[in-house]
mmCIF file of the N, C-alpha and C atoms, coordinates in Angstrom:
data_MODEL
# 
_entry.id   MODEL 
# 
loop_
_atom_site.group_PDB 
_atom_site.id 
_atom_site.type_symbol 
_atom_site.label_atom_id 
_atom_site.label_alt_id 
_atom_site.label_comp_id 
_atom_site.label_asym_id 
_atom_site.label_entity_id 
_atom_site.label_seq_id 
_atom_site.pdbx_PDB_ins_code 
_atom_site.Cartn_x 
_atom_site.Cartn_y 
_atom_site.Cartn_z 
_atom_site.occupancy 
_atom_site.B_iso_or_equiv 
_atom_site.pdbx_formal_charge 
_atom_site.auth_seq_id 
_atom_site.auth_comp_id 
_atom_site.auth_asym_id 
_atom_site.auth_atom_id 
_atom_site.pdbx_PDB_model_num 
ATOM 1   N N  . UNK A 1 1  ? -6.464  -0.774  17.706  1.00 0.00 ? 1  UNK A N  1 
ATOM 2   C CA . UNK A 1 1  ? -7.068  -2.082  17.785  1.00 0.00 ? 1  UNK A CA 1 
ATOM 3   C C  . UNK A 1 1  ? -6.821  -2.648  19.174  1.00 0.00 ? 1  UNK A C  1 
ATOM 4   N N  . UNK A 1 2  ? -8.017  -3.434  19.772  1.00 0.00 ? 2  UNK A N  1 
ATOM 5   C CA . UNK A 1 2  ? -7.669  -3.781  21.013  1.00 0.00 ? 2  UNK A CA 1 
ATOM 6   C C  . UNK A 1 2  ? -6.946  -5.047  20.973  1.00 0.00 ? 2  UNK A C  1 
ATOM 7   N N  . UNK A 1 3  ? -6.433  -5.436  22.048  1.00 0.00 ? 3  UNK A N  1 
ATOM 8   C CA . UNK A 1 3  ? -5.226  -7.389  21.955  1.00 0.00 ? 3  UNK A CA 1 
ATOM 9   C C  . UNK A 1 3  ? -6.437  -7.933  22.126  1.00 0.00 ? 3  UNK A C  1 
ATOM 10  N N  . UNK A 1 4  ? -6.583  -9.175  21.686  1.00 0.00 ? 4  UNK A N  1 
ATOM 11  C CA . UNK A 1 4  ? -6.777  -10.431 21.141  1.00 0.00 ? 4  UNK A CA 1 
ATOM 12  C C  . UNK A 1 4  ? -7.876  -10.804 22.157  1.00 0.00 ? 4  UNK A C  1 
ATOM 13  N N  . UNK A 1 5  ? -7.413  -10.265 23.416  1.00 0.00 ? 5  UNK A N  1 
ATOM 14  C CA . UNK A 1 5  ? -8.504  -11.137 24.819  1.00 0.00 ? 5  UNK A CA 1 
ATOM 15  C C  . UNK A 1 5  ? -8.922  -10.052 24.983  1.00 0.00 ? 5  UNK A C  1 
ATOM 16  N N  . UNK A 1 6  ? -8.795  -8.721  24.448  1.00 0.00 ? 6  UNK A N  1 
ATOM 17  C CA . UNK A 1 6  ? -9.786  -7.974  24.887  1.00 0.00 ? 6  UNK A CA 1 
ATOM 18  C C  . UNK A 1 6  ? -10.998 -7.820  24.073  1.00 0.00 ? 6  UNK A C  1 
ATOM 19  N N  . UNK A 1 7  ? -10.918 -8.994  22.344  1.00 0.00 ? 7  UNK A N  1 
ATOM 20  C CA . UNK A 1 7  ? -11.770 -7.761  21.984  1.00 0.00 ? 7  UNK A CA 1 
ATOM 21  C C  . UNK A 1 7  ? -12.825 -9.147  22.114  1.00 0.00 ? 7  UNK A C  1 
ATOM 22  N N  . UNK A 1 8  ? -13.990 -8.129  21.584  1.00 0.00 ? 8  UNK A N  1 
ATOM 23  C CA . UNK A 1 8  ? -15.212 -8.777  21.633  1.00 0.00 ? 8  UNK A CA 1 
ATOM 24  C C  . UNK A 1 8  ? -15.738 -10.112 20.372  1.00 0.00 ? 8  UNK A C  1 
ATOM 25  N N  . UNK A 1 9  ? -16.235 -11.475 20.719  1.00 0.00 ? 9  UNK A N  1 
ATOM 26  C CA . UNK A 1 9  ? -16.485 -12.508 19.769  1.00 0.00 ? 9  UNK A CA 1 
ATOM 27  C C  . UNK A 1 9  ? -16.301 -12.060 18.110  1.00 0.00 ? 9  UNK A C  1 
ATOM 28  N N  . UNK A 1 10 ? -17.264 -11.114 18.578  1.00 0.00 ? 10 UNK A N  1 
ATOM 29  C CA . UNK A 1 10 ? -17.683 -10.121 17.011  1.00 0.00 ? 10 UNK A CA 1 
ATOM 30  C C  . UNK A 1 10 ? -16.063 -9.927  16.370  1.00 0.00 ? 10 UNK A C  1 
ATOM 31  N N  . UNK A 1 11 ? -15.621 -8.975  17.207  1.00 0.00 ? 11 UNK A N  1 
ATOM 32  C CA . UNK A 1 11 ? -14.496 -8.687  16.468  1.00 0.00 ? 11 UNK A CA 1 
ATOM 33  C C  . UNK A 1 11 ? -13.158 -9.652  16.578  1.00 0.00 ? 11 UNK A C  1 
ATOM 34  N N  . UNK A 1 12 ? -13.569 -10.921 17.004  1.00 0.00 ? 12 UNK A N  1 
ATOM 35  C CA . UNK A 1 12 ? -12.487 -11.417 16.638  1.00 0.00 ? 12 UNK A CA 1 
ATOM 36  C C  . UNK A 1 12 ? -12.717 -11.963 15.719  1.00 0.00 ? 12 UNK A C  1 
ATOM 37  N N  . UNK A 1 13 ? -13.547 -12.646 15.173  1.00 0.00 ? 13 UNK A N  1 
ATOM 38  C CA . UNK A 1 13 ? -14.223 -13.387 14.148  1.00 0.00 ? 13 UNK A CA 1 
ATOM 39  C C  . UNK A 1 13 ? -13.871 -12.475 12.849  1.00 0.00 ? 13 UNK A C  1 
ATOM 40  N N  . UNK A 1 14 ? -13.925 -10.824 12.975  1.00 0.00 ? 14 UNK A N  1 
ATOM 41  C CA . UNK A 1 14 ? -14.021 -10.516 11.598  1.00 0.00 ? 14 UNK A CA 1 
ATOM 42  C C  . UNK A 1 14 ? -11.908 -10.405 11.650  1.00 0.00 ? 14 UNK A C  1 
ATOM 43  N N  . UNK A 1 15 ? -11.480 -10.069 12.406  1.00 0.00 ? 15 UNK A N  1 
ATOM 44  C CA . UNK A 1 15 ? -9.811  -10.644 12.757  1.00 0.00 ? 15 UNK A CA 1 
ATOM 45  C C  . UNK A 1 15 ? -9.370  -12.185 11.786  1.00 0.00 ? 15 UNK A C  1 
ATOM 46  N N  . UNK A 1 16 ? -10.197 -12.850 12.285  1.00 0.00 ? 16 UNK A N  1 
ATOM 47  C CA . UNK A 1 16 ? -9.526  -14.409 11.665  1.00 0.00 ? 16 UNK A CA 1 
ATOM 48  C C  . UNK A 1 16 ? -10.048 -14.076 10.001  1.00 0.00 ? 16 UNK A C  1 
ATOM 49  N N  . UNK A 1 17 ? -11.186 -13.756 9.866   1.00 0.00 ? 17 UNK A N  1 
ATOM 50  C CA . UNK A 1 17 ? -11.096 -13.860 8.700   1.00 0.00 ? 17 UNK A CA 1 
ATOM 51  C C  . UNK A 1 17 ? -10.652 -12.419 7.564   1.00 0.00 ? 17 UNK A C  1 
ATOM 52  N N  . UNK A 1 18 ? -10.061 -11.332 8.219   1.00 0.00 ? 18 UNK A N  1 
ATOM 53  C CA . UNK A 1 18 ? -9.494  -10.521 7.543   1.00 0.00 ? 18 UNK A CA 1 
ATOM 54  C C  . UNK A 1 18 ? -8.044  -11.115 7.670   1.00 0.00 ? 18 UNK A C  1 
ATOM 55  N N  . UNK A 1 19 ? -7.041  -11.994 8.067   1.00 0.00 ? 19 UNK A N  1 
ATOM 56  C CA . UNK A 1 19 ? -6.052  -12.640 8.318   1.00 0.00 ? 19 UNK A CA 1 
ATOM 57  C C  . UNK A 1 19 ? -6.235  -13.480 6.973   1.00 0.00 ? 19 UNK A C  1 
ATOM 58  N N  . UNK A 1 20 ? -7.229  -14.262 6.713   1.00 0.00 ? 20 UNK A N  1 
ATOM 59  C CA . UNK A 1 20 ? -7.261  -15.691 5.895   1.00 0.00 ? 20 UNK A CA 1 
ATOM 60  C C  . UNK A 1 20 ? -7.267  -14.722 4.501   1.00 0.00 ? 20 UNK A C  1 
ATOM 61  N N  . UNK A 1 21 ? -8.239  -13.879 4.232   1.00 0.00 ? 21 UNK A N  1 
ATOM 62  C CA . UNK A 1 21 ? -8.245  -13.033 3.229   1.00 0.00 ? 21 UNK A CA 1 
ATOM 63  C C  . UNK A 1 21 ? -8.038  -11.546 3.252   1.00 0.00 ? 21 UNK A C  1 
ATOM 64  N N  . UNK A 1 22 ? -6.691  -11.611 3.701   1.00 0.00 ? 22 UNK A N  1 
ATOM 65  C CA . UNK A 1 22 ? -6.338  -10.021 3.974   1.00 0.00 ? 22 UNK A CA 1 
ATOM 66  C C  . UNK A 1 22 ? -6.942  -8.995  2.315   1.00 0.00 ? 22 UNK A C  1 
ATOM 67  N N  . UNK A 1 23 ? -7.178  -7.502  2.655   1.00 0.00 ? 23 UNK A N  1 
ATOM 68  C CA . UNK A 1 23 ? -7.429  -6.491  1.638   1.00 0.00 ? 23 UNK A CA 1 
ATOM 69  C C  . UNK A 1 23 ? -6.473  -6.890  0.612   1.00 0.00 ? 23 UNK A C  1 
ATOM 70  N N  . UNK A 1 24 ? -5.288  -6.526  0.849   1.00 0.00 ? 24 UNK A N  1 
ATOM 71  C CA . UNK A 1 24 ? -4.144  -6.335  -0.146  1.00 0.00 ? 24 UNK A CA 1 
ATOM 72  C C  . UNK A 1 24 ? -4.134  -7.503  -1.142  1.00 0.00 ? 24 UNK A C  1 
ATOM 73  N N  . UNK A 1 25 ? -4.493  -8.536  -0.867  1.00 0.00 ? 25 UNK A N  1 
ATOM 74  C CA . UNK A 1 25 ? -4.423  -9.828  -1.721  1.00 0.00 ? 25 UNK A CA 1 
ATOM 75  C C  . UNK A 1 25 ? -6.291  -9.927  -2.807  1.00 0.00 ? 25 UNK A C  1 
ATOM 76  N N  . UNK A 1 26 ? -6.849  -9.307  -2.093  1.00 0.00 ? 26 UNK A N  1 
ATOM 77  C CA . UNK A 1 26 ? -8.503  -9.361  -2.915  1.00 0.00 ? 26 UNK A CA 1 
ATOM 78  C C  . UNK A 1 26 ? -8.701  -8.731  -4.510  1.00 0.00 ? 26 UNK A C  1 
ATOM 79  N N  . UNK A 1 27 ? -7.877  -7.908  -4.893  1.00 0.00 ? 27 UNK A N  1 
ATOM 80  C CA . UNK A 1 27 ? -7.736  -7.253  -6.005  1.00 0.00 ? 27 UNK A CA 1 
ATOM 81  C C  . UNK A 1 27 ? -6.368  -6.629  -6.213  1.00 0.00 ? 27 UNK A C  1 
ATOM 82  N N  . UNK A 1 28 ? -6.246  -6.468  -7.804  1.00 0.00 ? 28 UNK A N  1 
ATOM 83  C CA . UNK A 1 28 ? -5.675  -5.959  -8.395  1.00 0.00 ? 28 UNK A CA 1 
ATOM 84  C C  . UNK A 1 28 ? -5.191  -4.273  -8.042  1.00 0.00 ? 28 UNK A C  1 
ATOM 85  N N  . UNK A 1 29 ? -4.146  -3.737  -7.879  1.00 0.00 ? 29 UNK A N  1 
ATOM 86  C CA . UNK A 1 29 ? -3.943  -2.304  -7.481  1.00 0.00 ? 29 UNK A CA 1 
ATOM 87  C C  . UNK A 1 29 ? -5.122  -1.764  -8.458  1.00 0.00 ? 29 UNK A C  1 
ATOM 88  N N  . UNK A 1 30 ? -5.558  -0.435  -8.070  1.00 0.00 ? 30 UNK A N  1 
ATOM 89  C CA . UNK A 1 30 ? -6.131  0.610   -8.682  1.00 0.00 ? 30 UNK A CA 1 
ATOM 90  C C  . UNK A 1 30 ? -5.410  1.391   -9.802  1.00 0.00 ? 30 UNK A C  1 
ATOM 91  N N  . UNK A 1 31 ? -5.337  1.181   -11.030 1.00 0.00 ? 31 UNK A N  1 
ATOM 92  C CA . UNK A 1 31 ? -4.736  1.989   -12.099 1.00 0.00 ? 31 UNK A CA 1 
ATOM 93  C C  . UNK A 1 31 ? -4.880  3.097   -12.296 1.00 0.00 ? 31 UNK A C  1 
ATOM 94  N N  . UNK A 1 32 ? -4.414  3.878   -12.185 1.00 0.00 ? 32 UNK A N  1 
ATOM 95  C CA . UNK A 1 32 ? -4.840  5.604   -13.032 1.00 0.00 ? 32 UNK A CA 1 
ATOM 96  C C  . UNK A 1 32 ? -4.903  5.869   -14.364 1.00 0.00 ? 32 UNK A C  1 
ATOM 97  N N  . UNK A 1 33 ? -5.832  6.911   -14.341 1.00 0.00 ? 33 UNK A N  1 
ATOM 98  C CA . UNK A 1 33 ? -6.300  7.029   -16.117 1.00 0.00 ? 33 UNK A CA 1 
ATOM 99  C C  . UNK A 1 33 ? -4.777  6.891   -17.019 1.00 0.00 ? 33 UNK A C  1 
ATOM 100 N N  . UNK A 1 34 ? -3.613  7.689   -16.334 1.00 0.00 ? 34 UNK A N  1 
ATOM 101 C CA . UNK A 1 34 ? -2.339  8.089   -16.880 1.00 0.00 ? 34 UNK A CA 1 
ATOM 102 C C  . UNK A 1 34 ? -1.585  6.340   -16.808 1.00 0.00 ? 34 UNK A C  1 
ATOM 103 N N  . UNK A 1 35 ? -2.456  5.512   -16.671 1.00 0.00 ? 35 UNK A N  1 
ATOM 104 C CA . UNK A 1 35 ? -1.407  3.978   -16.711 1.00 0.00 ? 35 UNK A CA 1 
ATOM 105 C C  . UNK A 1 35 ? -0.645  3.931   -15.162 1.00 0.00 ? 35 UNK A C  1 
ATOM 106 N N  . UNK A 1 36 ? -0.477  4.657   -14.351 1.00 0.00 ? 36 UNK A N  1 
ATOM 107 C CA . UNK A 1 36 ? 0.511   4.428   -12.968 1.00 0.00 ? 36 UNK A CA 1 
ATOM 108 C C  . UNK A 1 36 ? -0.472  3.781   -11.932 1.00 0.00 ? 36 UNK A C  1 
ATOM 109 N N  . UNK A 1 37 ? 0.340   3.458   -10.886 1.00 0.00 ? 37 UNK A N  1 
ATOM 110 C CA . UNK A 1 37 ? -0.308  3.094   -9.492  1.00 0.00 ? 37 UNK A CA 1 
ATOM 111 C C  . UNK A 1 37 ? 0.742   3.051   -8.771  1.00 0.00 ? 37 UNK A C  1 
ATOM 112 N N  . UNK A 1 38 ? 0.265   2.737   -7.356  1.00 0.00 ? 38 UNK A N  1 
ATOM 113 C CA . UNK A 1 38 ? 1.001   3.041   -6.204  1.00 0.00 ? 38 UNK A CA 1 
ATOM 114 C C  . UNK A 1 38 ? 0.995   1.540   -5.609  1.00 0.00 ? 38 UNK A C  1 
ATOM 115 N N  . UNK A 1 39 ? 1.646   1.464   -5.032  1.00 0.00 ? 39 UNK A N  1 
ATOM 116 C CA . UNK A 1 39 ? 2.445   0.026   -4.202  1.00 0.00 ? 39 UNK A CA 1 
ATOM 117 C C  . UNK A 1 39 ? 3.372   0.409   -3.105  1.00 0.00 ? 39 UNK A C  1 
ATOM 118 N N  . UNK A 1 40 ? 3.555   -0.629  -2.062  1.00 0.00 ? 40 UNK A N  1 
ATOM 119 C CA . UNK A 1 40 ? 4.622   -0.823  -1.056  1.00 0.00 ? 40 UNK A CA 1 
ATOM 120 C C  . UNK A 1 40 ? 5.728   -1.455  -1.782  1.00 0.00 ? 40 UNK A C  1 
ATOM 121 N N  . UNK A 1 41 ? 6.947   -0.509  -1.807  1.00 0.00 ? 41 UNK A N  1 
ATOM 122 C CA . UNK A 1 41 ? 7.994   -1.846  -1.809  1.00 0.00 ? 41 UNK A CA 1 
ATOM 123 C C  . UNK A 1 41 ? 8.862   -2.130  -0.555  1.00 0.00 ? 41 UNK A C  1 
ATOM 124 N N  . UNK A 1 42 ? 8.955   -3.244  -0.415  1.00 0.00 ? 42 UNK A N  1 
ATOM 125 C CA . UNK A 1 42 ? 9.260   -4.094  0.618   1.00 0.00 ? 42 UNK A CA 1 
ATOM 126 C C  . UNK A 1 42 ? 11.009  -4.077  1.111   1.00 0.00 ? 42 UNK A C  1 
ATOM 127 N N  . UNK A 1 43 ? 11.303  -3.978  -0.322  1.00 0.00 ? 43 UNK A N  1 
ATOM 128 C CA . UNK A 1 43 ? 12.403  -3.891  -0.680  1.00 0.00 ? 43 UNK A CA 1 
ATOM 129 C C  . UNK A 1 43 ? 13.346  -2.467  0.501   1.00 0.00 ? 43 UNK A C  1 
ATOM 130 N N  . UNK A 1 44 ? 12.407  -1.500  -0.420  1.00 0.00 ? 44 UNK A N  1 
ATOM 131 C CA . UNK A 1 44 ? 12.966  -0.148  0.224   1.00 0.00 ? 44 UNK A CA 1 
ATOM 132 C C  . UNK A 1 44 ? 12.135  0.575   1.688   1.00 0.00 ? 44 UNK A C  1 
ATOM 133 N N  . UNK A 1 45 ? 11.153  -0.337  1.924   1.00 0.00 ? 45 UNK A N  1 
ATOM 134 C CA . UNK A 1 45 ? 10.552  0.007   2.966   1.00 0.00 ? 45 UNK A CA 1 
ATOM 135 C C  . UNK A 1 45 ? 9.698   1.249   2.854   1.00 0.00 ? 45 UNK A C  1 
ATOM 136 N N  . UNK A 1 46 ? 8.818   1.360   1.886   1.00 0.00 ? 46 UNK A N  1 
ATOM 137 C CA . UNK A 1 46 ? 8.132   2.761   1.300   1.00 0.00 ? 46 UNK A CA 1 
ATOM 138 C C  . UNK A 1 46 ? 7.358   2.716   -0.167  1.00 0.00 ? 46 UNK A C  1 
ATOM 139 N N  . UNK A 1 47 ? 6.328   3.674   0.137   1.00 0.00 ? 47 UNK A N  1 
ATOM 140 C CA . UNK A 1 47 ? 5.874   3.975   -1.094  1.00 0.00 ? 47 UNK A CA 1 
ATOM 141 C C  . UNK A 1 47 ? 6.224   3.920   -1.833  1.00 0.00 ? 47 UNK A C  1 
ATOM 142 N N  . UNK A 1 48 ? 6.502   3.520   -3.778  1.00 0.00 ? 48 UNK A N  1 
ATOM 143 C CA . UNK A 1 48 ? 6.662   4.089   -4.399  1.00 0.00 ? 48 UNK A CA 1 
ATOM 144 C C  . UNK A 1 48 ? 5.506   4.067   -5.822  1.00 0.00 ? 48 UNK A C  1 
ATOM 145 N N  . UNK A 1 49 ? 5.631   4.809   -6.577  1.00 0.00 ? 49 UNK A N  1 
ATOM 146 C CA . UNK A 1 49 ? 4.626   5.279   -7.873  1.00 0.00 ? 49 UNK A CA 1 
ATOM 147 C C  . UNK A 1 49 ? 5.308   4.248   -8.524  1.00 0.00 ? 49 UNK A C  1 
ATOM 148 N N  . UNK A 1 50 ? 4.453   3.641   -9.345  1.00 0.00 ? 50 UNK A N  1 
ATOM 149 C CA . UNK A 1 50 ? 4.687   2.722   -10.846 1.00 0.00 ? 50 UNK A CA 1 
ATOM 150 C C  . UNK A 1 50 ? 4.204   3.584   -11.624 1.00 0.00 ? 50 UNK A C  1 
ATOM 151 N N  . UNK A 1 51 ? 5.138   4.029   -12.616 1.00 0.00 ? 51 UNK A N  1 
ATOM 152 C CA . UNK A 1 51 ? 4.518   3.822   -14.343 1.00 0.00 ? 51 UNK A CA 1 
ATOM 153 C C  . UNK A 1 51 ? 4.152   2.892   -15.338 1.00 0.00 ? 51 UNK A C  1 
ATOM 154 N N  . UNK A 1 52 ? 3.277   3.601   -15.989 1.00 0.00 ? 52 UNK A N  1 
ATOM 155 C CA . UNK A 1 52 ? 3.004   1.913   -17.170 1.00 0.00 ? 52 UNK A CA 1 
ATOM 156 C C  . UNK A 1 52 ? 3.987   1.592   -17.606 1.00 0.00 ? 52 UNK A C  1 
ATOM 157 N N  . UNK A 1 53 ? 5.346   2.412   -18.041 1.00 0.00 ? 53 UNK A N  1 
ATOM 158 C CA . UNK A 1 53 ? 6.246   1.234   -18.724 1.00 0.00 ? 53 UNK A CA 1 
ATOM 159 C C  . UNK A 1 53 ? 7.390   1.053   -17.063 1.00 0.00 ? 53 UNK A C  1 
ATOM 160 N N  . UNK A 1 54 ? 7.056   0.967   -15.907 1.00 0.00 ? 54 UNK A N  1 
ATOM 161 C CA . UNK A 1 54 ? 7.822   0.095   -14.431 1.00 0.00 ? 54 UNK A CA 1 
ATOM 162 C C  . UNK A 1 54 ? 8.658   0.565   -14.015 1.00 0.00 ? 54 UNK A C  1 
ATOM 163 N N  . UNK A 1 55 ? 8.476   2.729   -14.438 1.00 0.00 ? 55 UNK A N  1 
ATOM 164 C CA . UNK A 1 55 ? 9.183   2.657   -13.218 1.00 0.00 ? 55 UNK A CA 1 
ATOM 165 C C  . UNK A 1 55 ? 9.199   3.446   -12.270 1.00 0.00 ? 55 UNK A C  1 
ATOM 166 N N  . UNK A 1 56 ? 9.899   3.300   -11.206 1.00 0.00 ? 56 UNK A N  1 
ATOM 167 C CA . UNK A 1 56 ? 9.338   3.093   -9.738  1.00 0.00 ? 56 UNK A CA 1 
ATOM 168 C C  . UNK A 1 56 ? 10.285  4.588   -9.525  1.00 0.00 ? 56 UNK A C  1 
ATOM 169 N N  . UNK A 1 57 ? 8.905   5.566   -8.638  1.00 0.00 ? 57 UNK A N  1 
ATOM 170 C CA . UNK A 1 57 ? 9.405   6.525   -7.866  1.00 0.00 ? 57 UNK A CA 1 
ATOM 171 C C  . UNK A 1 57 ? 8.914   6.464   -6.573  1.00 0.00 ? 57 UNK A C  1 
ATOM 172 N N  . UNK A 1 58 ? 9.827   6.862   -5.412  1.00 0.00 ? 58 UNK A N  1 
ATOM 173 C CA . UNK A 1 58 ? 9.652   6.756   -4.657  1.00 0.00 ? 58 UNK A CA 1 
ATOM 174 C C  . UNK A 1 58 ? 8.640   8.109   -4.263  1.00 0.00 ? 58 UNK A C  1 
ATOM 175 N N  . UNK A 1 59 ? 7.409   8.179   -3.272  1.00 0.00 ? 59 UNK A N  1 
ATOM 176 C CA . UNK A 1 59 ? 6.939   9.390   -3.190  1.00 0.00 ? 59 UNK A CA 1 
ATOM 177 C C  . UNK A 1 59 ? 6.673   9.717   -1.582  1.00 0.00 ? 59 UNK A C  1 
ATOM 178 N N  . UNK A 1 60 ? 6.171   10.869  -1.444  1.00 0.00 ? 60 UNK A N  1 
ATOM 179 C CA . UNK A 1 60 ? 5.793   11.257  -0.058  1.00 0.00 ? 60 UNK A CA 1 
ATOM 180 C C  . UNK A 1 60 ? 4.692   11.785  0.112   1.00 0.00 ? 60 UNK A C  1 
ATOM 181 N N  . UNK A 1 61 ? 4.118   11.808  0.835   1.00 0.00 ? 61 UNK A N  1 
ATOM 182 C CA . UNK A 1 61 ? 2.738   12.591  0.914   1.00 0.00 ? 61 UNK A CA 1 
ATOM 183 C C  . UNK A 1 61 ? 2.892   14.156  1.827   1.00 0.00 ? 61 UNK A C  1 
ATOM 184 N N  . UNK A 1 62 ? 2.241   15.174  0.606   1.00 0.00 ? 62 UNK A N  1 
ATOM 185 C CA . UNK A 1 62 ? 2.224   16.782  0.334   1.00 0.00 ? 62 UNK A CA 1 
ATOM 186 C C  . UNK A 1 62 ? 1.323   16.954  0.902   1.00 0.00 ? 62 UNK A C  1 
ATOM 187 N N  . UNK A 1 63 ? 0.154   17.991  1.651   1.00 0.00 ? 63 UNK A N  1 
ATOM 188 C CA . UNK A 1 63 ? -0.739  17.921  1.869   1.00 0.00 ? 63 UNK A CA 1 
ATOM 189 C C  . UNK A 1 63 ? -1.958  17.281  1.517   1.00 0.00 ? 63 UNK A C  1 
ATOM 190 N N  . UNK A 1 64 ? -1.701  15.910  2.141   1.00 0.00 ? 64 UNK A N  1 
ATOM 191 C CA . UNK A 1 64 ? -2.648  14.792  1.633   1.00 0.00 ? 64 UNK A CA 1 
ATOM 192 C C  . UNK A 1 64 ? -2.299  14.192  0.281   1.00 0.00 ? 64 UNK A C  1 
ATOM 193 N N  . UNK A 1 65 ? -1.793  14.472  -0.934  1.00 0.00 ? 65 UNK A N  1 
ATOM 194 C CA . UNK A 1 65 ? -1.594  13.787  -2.076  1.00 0.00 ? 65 UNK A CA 1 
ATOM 195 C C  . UNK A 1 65 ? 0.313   13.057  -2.083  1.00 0.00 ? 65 UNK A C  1 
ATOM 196 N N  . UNK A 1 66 ? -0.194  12.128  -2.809  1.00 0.00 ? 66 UNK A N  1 
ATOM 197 C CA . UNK A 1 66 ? 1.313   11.582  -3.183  1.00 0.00 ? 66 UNK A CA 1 
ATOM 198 C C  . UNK A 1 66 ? 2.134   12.067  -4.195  1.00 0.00 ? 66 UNK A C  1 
ATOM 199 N N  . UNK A 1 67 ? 3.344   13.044  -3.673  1.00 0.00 ? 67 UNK A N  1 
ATOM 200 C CA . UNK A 1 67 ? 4.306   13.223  -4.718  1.00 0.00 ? 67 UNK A CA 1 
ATOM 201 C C  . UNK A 1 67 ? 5.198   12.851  -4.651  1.00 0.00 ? 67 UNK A C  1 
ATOM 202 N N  . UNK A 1 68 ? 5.743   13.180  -6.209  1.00 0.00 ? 68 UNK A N  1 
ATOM 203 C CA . UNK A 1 68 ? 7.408   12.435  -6.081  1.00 0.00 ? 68 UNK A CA 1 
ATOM 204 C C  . UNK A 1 68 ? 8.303   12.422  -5.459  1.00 0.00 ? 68 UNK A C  1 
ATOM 205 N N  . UNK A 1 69 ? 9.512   11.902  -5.091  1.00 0.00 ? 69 UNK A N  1 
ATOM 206 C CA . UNK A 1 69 ? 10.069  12.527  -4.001  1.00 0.00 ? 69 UNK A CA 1 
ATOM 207 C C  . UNK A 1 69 ? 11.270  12.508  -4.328  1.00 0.00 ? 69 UNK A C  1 
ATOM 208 N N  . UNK A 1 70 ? 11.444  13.562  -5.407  1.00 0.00 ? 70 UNK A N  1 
ATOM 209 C CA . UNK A 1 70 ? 12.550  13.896  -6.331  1.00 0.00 ? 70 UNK A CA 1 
ATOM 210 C C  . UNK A 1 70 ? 14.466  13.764  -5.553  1.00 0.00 ? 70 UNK A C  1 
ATOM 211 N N  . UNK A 1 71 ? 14.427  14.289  -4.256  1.00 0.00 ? 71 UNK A N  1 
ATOM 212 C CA . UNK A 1 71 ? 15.393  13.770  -3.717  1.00 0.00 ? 71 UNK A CA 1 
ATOM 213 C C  . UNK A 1 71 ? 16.077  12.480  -3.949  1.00 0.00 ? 71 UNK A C  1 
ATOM 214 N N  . UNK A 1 72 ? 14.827  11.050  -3.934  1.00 0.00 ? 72 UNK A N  1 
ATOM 215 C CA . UNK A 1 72 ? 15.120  9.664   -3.733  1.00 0.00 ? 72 UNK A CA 1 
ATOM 216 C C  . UNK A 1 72 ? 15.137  9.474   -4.684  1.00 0.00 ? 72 UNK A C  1 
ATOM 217 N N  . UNK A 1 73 ? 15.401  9.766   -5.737  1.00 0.00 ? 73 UNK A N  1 
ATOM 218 C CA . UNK A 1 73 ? 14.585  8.714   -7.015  1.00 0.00 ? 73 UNK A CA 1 
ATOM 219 C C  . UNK A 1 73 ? 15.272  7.626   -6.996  1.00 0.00 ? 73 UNK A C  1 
ATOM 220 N N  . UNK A 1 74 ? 14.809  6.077   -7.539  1.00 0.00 ? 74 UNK A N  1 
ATOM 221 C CA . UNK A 1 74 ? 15.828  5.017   -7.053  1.00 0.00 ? 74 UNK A CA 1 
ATOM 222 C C  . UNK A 1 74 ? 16.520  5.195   -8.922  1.00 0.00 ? 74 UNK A C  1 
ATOM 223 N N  . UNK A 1 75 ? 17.936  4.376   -8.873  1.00 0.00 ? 75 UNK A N  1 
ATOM 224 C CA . UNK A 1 75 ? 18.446  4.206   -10.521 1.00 0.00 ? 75 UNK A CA 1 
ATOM 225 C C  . UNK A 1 75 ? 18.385  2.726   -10.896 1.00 0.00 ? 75 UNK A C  1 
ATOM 226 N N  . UNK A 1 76 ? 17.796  2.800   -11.670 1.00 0.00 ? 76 UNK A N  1 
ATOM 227 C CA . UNK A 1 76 ? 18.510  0.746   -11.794 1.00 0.00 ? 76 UNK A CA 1 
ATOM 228 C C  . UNK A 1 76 ? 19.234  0.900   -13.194 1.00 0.00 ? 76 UNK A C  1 
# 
């Protein structure tokens, strides 16, 4: 992305208003048929997988797909 004075009217305009209504806030995560989804946690600084009944693995990406990342698993 170019800084701020370089870029062009156009693209700053679509800037302010991807700021006011960023992606992440427009919808609901994407569910999988199996009940899970994927999220940032903030917390741990990383991916991790949700299950339908909450809980959280941390994963990595395998050639292109997200797997578990059986090393980390968090415990609560």
């Amino acid at each position: 992305m170019a800084a701020y004075d370089q870029m062009s009217p156009a693209e700053r305009r679509n800037l302010i208003r991807t700021l006011r209504n960023p992606p992440a806030l427009q919808e609901d995560p994407q569910v999988l048929p199996d009940g899970k989804h994927y999220e940032y946690d903030f917390r741990l600084k990383r991916t991790v997988e949700v299950s339908r009944s909450g809980e959280r693995f941390p994963v990595v990406l395998v050639e292109g797909k997200l797997r578990r990342d059986h090393k980390n698993v968090i415990r609560r």
